[in-house]
N, C-alpha and C positions, 0 to 999 in steps of 0.2 A: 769773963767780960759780959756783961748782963746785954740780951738780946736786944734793945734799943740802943745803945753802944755801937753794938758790935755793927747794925744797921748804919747807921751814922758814919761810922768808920769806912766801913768798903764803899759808901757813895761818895765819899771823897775825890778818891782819884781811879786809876787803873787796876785791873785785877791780874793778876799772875797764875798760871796755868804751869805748874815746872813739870817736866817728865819724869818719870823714874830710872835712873840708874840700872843698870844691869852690869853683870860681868861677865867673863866668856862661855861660861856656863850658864848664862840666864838667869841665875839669883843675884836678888837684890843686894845691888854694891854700897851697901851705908854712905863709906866714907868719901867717892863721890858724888854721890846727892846732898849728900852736905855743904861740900865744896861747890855745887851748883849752887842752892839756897841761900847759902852766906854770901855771894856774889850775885844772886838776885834781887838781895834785900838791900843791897848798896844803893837802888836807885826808885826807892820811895816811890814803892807802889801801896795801895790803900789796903790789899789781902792778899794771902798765899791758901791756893785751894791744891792740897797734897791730894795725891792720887787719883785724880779725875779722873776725864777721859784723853786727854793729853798726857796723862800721867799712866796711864794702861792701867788705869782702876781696875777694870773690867778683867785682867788676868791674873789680879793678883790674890790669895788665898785671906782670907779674915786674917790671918796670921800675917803674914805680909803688910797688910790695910796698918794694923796696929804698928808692926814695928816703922813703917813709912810715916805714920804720923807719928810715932814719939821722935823719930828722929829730926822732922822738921818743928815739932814743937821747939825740940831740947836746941835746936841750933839757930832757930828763927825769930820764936816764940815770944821773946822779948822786947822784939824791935817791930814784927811784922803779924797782927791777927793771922791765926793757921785755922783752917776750915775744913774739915775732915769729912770723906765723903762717908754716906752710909747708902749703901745698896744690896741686892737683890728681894727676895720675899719679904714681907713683916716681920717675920721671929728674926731672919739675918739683919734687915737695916737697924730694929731694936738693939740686937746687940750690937753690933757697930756703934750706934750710936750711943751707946752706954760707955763702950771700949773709949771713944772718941774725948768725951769726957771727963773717963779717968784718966786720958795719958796727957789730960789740958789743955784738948783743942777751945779756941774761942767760939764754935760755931761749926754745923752742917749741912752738907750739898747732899741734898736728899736726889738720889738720881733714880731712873725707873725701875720698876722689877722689869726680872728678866724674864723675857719669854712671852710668857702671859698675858692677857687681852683680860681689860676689865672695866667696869659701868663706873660711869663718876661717883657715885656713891661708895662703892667698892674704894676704889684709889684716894677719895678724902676718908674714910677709915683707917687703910695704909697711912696716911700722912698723919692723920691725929693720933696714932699709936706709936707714931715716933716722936710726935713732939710731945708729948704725955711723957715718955720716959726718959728726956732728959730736962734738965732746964739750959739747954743752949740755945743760940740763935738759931733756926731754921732755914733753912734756903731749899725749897723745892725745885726740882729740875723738868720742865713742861715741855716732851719730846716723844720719841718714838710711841711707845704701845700707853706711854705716859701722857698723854694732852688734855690739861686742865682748861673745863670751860668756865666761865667771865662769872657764874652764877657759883658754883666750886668752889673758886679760890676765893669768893667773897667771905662766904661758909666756914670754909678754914681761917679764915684771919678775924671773922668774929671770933670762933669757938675756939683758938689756940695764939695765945696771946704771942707765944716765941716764935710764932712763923711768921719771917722777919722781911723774905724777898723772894719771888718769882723768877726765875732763871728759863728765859725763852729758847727754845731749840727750834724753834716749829715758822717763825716767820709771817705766821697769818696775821694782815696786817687786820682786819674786822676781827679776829679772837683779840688781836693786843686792846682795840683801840676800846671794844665793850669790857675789858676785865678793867682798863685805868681809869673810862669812866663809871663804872660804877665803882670800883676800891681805890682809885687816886693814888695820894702818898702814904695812904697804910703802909702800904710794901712799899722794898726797892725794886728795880727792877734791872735783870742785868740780859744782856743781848750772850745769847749762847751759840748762836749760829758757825759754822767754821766755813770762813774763819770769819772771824766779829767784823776785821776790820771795814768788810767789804760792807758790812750794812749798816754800821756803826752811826753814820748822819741822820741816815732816814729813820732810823728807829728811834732819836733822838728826839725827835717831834710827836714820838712815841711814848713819851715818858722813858722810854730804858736810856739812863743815864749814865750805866758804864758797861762794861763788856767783860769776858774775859779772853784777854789776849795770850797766844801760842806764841806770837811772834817775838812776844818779850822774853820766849826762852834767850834766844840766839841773838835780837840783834833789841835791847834793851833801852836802848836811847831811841830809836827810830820808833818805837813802838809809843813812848811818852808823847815825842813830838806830835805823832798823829794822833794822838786823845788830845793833848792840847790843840790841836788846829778843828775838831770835832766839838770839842767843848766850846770852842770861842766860835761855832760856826763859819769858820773860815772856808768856805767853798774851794775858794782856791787851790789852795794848798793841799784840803783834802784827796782834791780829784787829782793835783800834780802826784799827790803820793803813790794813790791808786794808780795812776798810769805809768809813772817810773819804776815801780815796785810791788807792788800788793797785786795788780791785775795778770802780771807776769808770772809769779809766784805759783799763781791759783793755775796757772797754764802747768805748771809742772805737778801741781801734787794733784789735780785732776786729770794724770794719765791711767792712777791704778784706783781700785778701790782699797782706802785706808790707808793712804796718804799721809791723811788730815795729819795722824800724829807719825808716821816715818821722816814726813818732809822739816819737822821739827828737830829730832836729834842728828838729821843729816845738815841741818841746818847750823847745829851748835859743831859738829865734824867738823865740819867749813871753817869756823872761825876758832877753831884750836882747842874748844872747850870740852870736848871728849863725852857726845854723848852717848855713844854705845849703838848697839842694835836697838831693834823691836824683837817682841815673843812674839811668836805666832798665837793666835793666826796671819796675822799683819808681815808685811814683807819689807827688807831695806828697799832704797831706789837705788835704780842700776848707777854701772860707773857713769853711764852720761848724762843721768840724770842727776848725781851728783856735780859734776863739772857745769852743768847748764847751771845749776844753784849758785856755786860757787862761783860764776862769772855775775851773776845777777846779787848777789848780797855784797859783792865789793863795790857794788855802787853805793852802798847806802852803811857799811859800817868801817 
């Protein structure tokens, strides 16, 4: 899918975050991740980003990375953009992202190196050496030891024609509002904060015009609805959801650190869809924090 496309595509509607699969042993359960994804893809959302960080990117080996992305290509691929992440150092996100486009991802979630502390010149090097080696859509991820300033990501959207959208982790409402005014709708811009939904209005006004949502693991209609009540500016409705659901939510997965993505497959638990454990380092939620979920997502699926 050629990188203005593929742009065009995810600012449509809603973005999808799926987790990966494990089995009782902690390797990656193919078939069902599959079985997630094909019943993700039922309810027309505008991208599928495999492996993120709701996806436990972060634990999974290159080797892994590829086969999780061939497998949501080969089952998705034709019905839903797949976006494959590429991370750690330059020589690893390069490969990634070479891997990414031979197994025909539509496009890449460029996320930060790890570890590593580095000068904006530094980190738009890292970025123009990824988009140099593929010709896919780019999507950089602007977060931890990785925060792109307003003058930066100009830089790169002159100098690399496929880096397509800005993916915000960081929330600094003066970084967002100097990058949109000076690069506008060059890029898209998608709200990465966990969890989106919480900032999803205000950063609207923001230029970030979609997010990607965790919550569309588990409960997939609720998660539409509230882009749609967001999109149409509907105050109302927004903050009734927030305060029926999403502000509650965030009570339980802000008991531990690293939550964000256990309170997701405990989530899918909940509603029958079997989503397994977390790898460490990340922890399940206890049984009662399981049962507190479980009485609070029956109000809304």
């Amino acid at each position: 899918m050629p990188p203005a496309e593929l742009a065009a595509r995810l600012g449509t509607g809603l973005l999808s975050f799926p987790v990966t699969h494990f089995d009782d042993q902690l390797a990656f359960d193919e078939p069902r991740y599959r079985e997630h994804l094909a019943w993700q893809a039922e309810f027309g959302v505008a991208g599928l980003f495999a492996g993120g960080g709701t996806g436990e990117g972060f634990s999974l080996t290159t080797t892994e990375i590829d086969a999780v992305v061939r497998a949501a290509v080969g089952e998705v691929g034709g019905r839903v953009p797949v976006v494959a992440p590429a991370t750690g150092g330059t020589a690893q996100a390069v490969e990634l992202a070479r891997a990414a486009s031979a197994a025909g991802a539509a496009g890449l979630l460029l996320l930060p190196p790890y570890l590593t502390e580095g000068t904006q010149a530094g980190l738009a090097a890292h970025v123009t050496a990824v988009c140099s080696a593929v010709d896919l859509g780019v999507i950089v991820y602007s977060r931890s030891n990785a925060v792109f300033d307003d003058v930066t990501v100009a830089e790169l959207a002159d100098r690399n024609p496929n880096l397509i959208g800005l993916k915000d982790g960081v929330g600094d409402i003066e970084r967002l509002t100097r990058t949109y005014a000076r690069v506008g709708e060059r890029l898209l811009y998608i709200g990465g904060l966990p969890t989106a939904e919480t900032f999803a209005l205000p950063l609207l006004q923001l230029g970030v015009t979609t997010y990607s949502s965790a919550l569309y693991n588990f409960a997939p209609e609720f998660a539409l609805r509230f882009f749609a009540a967001v999109r149409a500016q509907d105050r109302a409705s927004v903050y009734a959801m927030l305060n029926d659901f999403v502000i509650p939510y965030l009570d339980i997965r802000n008991r531990a650190r690293g939550y964000a993505v256990s309170i997701i497959k405990a989530g899918l638990n909940t509603v029958g869809r079997n989503g397994g454990r977390v790898r460490p380092p990340l922890t399940d939620l206890t049984a009662d924090e399981q049962a507190s979920l479980g009485a609070l997502i029956s109000k809304v699926v």
